[in-house]
C-alpha positions, 0 to 999 in steps of 0.5 A: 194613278187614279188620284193623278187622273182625278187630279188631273180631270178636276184641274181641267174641268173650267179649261179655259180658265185652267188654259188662260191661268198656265198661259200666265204660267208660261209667261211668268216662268220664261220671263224670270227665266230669261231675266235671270239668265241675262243677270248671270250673263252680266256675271258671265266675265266674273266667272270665267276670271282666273284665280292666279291673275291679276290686273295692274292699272294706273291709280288713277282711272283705267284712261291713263296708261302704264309705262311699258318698261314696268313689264320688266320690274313686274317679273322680278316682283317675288310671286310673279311666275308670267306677265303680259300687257294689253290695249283696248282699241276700241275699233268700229266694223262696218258701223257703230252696232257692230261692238265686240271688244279688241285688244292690241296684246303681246301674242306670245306672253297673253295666250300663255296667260290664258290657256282657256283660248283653245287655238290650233297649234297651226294657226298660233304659229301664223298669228305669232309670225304676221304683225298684221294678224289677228285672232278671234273667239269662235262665237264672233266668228260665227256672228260676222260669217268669218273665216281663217284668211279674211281681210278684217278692217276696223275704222279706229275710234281712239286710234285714228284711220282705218285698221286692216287686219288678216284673221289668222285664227279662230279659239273656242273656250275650253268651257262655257264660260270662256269669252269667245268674243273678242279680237286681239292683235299684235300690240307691236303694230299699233305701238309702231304705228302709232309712233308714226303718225303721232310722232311720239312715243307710244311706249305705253299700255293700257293694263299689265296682267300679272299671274301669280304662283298661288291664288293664296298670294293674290293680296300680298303679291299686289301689295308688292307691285304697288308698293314698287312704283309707289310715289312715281309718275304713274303708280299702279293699282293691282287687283284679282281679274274677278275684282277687275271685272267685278269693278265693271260690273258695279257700274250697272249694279242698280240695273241689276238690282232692279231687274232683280227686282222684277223677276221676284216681281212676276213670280208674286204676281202669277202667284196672285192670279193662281190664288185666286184661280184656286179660290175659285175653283174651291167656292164652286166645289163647296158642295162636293167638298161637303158631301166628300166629307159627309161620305166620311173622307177626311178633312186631308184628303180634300187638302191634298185634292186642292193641293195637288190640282194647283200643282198639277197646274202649276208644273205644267205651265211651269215645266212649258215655261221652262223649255220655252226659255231655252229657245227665247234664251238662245233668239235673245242671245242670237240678237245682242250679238257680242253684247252678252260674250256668254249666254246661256240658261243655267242649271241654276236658272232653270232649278229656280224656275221650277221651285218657283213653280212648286211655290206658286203651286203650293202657295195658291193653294194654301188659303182655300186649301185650309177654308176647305178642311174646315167647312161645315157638313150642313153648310156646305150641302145647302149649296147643293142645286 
């Protein structure tokens, strides 16, 4: 206990430097906390992908759709135990910065497929039974204020005019890493409606997903789907929905890799301003290092004194840092609406944010720390008023 209250008093001995020094902290550790936190939210629809799905395209690019009479040839594929189908729509509420994603699904078969949607067993019965119905993830309800009976229109932006739907239900996730924001709606509508105002068929969609008896058969069960329209008009190409999410992900891999890049950045940089803070602090206490020396008090006890006032410090700004992301995190997520469908610090984030407390600590320390060990008695006390 005196060592911690000697620790303490020396590391606050020059307050404003020691302030302006953890104001730095603060920043640093919330920045690389948040950055990280935005990476993992990039992640976030890779994580909460199933083992027992996969994803059916067209070879060709996502943009070309899929017959639906391949649902039918799709359950008969040995290893298939459900299939179900979906379109993106791509609607606009209200305007242009309102995104969240919608699909034209297969009620009954897609929420089968996905047991994380967590919907009353009420409202369920009165999607399934309106065509004109539509369902929605709890933290899109929470963003737009909506609530169950509510008129939802959509100006389409791939499908032409102005689409009315009647909020049925609202799912929350089974965890926190269910997305729970999105709009999904009868597939049959829009295949019906289309068929009216294109005056064609509109017996296509945009994707199959496909679940499988064993995570283990995900790559021989994908094989034989492909292998069954191999060398028709529109051939497939089937994949684990984490290697369907991930393949969007890609997309923005050099963004991720640079804001990577940047959170490892802040961390040297506040890790220079602590050297040198410490630095500092050790050339102004040359003498009273000296004179702890010439009282007899070995070379490790004036290590461990500089050590722990650079920890002290550093666990301080980095602990306040740390509970300072949870609110910034929480803003952030609060202002990019559906942008980011899970935003949340992690665990993980907030253990790395304390490791990189303790390395800055421990790092910052190490170069006056050793001068320190080794200085001369003599010399040392010549600097003595």
């Amino acid at each position: 206990m005196f060592l911690f209250r000697l620790l303490l008093k020396n590391a606050f001995r020059h307050r404003l430097r020691t302030l302006l020094t953890m104001v730095g902290l603060v920043v640093a550790i919330c920045a690389f906390g948040l950055l990280r936190t935005i990476i993992d939210a990039w992640y976030a629809g890779v994580e909460g992908t199933s083992s027992v799905r996969l994803v059916t395209r067209n070879s060709i690019s996502l943009t070309f759709p899929l017959p639906l009479n391949y649902a039918e040839r799709l359950r008969n594929v040995d290893g298939v135990t459900g299939v179900s189908w979906s379109n993106w729509f791509g609607g606009v509420y209200i305007t242009e910065r309102n995104f969240f994603p919608q699909f034209a699904v297969e009620p009954a078969s897609y929420l089968a497929l996905y047991p994380e949607y967590v919907l009353k067993d009420e409202e369920k019965k009165a999607f399934l039974l309106d065509r004109q119905g539509c369902i929605v993830g709890r933290k899109l309800a929470n963003q737009y204020g909506w609530k169950v009976g509510d008129q939802i229109p959509l100006r389409g932006t791939i499908f032409p005019g102005t689409w009315t739907f009647t909020l049925r239900g609202i799912w929350d996730g089974a965890d926190a890493k269910t997305d729970e924001s999105q709009l999904l709606f009868h597939w049959q509508l829009l295949a019906e409606t289309n068929k009216k105002r294109l005056k064609r068929s509109a017996d296509y969609v945009g994707v199959y997903i496909v679940r499988i008896n064993e995570p283990n058969n995900a790559p021989i069960v994908s094989e034989r789907i492909d292998q069954q329209f191999k060398n028709s008009l529109a051939e497939t190409l089937t994949e684990t929905e984490k290697a369907f999410q991930l393949g969007f992900v890609s997309m923005s891999e050099a963004i991720l890799v640079a804001v990577n890049a940047v959170s490892y950045v802040i961390i040297i940089i506040i890790m220079a301003v602590m050297a040198n803070t410490m630095s500092m602090t050790a050339r102004e206490r040359l003498a009273e290092y000296a004179t702890l020396k010439a009282l007899g008090f070995s070379p490790g006890f004036v290590v461990k004194l500089l050590f722990g006032e650079s920890l002290v410090i550093a666990f301080i700004g980095g602990g306040a840092g740390l509970l300072l992301t949870l609110p910034i995190a929480a803003a952030f997520a609060k202002s990019v609406g559906s942008l980011f469908p899970v935003f949340a610090v992690s665990d993980t984030t907030m253990m790395l944010q304390l490791l990189a407390s303790l390395i800055v600590g421990v790092v910052a320390a190490a170069w006056p720390a050793w001068k320190m060990s080794r200085i001369d008695i003599v010399n040392g006390l010549r600097h003595v008023a």
